[in-house]
N, C-alpha and C positions, 0 to 999 in steps of 0.2 A: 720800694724796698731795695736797700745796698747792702753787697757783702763789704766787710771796716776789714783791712789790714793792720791790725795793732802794731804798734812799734816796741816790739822785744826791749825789756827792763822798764819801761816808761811805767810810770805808777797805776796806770789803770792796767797793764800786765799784771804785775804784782796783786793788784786787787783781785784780780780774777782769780790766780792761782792760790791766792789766800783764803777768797771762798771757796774754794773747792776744798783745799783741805779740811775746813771746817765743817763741811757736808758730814752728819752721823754716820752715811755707809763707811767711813774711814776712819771712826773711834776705833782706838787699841792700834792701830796702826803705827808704826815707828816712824816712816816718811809718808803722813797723809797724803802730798799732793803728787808721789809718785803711785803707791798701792802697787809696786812690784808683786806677780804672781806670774810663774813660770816666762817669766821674759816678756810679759805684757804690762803697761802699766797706762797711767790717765794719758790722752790723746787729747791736742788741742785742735778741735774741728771747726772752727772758726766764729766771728762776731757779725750778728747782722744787726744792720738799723731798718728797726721796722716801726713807719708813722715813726714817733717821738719816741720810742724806745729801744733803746740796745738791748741784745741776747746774744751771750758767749756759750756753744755748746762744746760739751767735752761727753769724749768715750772714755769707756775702758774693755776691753774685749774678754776678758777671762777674771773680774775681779776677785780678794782673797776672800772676799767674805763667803761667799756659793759660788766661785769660780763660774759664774755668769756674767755675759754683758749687761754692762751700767752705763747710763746717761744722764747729765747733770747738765741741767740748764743755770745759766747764773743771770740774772738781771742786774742794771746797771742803774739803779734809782735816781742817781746824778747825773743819768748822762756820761756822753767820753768828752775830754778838753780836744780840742780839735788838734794840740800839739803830740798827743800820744797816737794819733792817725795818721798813718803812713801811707793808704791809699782807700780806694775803694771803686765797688764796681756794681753795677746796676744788676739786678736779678729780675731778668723778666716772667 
Protein backbone atom coordinates (compact mmCIF):
# COMPACT_ATOMS: atom_id res chain seq x y z
CA UNK A 1 0.00 0.00 0.00
CA UNK A 2 1.29 3.71 -1.03
CA UNK A 3 0.28 6.93 0.02
CA UNK A 4 0.00 8.98 -4.25
CA UNK A 5 0.89 12.75 -4.08
CA UNK A 6 -1.56 14.15 -6.64
CA UNK A 7 -0.25 16.77 -8.81
CA UNK A 8 -2.67 19.91 -8.00
CA UNK A 9 -4.90 20.92 -11.36
CA UNK A 10 -3.69 17.63 -13.16
CA UNK A 11 -7.16 16.10 -14.40
CA UNK A 12 -7.43 13.33 -12.05
CA UNK A 13 -7.32 16.38 -9.18
CA UNK A 14 -10.17 17.73 -10.74
CA UNK A 15 -11.83 14.34 -10.97
CA UNK A 16 -11.78 13.95 -7.52
CA UNK A 17 -12.97 17.39 -6.60
CA UNK A 18 -15.72 16.94 -9.04
CA UNK A 19 -16.88 13.80 -7.23
CA UNK A 20 -16.92 15.19 -4.35
CA UNK A 21 -19.08 17.85 -5.10
CA UNK A 22 -21.44 15.68 -6.67
CA UNK A 23 -21.70 13.58 -3.29
CA UNK A 24 -25.83 14.11 -2.21
CA UNK A 25 -24.40 15.41 1.33
CA UNK A 26 -23.84 18.65 -0.70
CA UNK A 27 -27.24 18.98 -2.80
CA UNK A 28 -28.60 22.67 -2.23
CA UNK A 29 -25.24 23.81 -1.60
CA UNK A 30 -23.96 26.92 -3.67
CA UNK A 31 -20.25 25.75 -3.66
CA UNK A 32 -20.51 21.77 -3.41
CA UNK A 33 -17.03 21.07 -3.28
CA UNK A 34 -16.27 23.75 -0.58
CA UNK A 35 -19.51 23.19 1.97
CA UNK A 36 -18.31 26.42 3.83
CA UNK A 37 -19.86 26.15 7.60
CA UNK A 38 -18.58 28.41 10.21
CA UNK A 39 -14.95 28.50 8.70
CA UNK A 40 -14.73 24.83 7.95
CA UNK A 41 -15.08 23.38 4.76
CA UNK A 42 -14.00 19.77 2.53
CA UNK A 43 -10.43 18.75 3.50
CA UNK A 44 -8.20 16.90 1.23
CA UNK A 45 -6.78 14.06 3.33
CA UNK A 46 -5.05 12.25 0.82
CA UNK A 47 -4.81 9.19 -2.12
CA UNK A 48 -3.74 5.79 -1.48
CA UNK A 49 -2.99 2.96 -3.82
CA UNK A 50 -4.26 0.00 -2.38
CA UNK A 51 -3.54 -3.69 -4.51
CA UNK A 52 -4.92 -2.15 -7.97
CA UNK A 53 -6.97 0.41 -6.45
CA UNK A 54 -6.78 4.08 -5.72
CA UNK A 55 -8.88 5.89 -2.75
CA UNK A 56 -9.04 9.72 -2.24
CA UNK A 57 -10.33 10.40 1.18
CA UNK A 58 -11.79 13.97 2.08
CA UNK A 59 -13.09 15.44 5.56
CA UNK A 60 -15.24 18.04 6.51
CA UNK A 61 -15.14 18.73 10.20
CA UNK A 62 -18.39 20.79 11.03
CA UNK A 63 -20.47 20.07 7.72
CA UNK A 64 -23.84 22.42 6.79
CA UNK A 65 -26.08 19.89 6.54
CA UNK A 66 -26.06 18.66 10.78
CA UNK A 67 -22.84 20.68 11.38
CA UNK A 68 -21.18 17.07 11.94
CA UNK A 69 -18.04 15.57 10.62
CA UNK A 70 -18.38 13.96 7.15
CA UNK A 71 -16.08 11.54 5.19
CA UNK A 72 -16.23 10.95 1.60
CA UNK A 73 -14.22 8.24 0.18
CA UNK A 74 -13.92 8.68 -3.77
CA UNK A 75 -12.66 5.70 -5.85
CA UNK A 76 -10.75 5.90 -8.89
CA UNK A 77 -12.26 3.16 -11.40
CA UNK A 78 -9.65 4.00 -14.08
CA UNK A 79 -6.97 4.11 -12.18
CA UNK A 80 -4.35 7.46 -11.89
CA UNK A 81 -2.11 8.16 -15.27
CA UNK A 82 1.12 7.99 -13.64
CA UNK A 83 1.66 11.73 -15.19
CA UNK A 84 -0.83 13.26 -12.47
CA UNK A 85 1.50 11.49 -9.65
CA UNK A 86 3.92 13.47 -8.23
CA UNK A 87 5.20 11.24 -5.54
CA UNK A 88 4.57 8.60 -3.32
CA UNK A 89 5.49 6.62 -0.31
CA UNK A 90 5.09 3.31 1.17
CA UNK A 91 2.80 2.74 4.21
CA UNK A 92 3.75 0.13 6.24
Amino acid sequence: MDFVILKEGSPTWEYIWDELAKNPINDGLAHRSIAMNDGEAWQYMGTIEYGNKFLTDFRHRKHPYNSLPKYITIEHPDGIPSEDIVGRSPIK
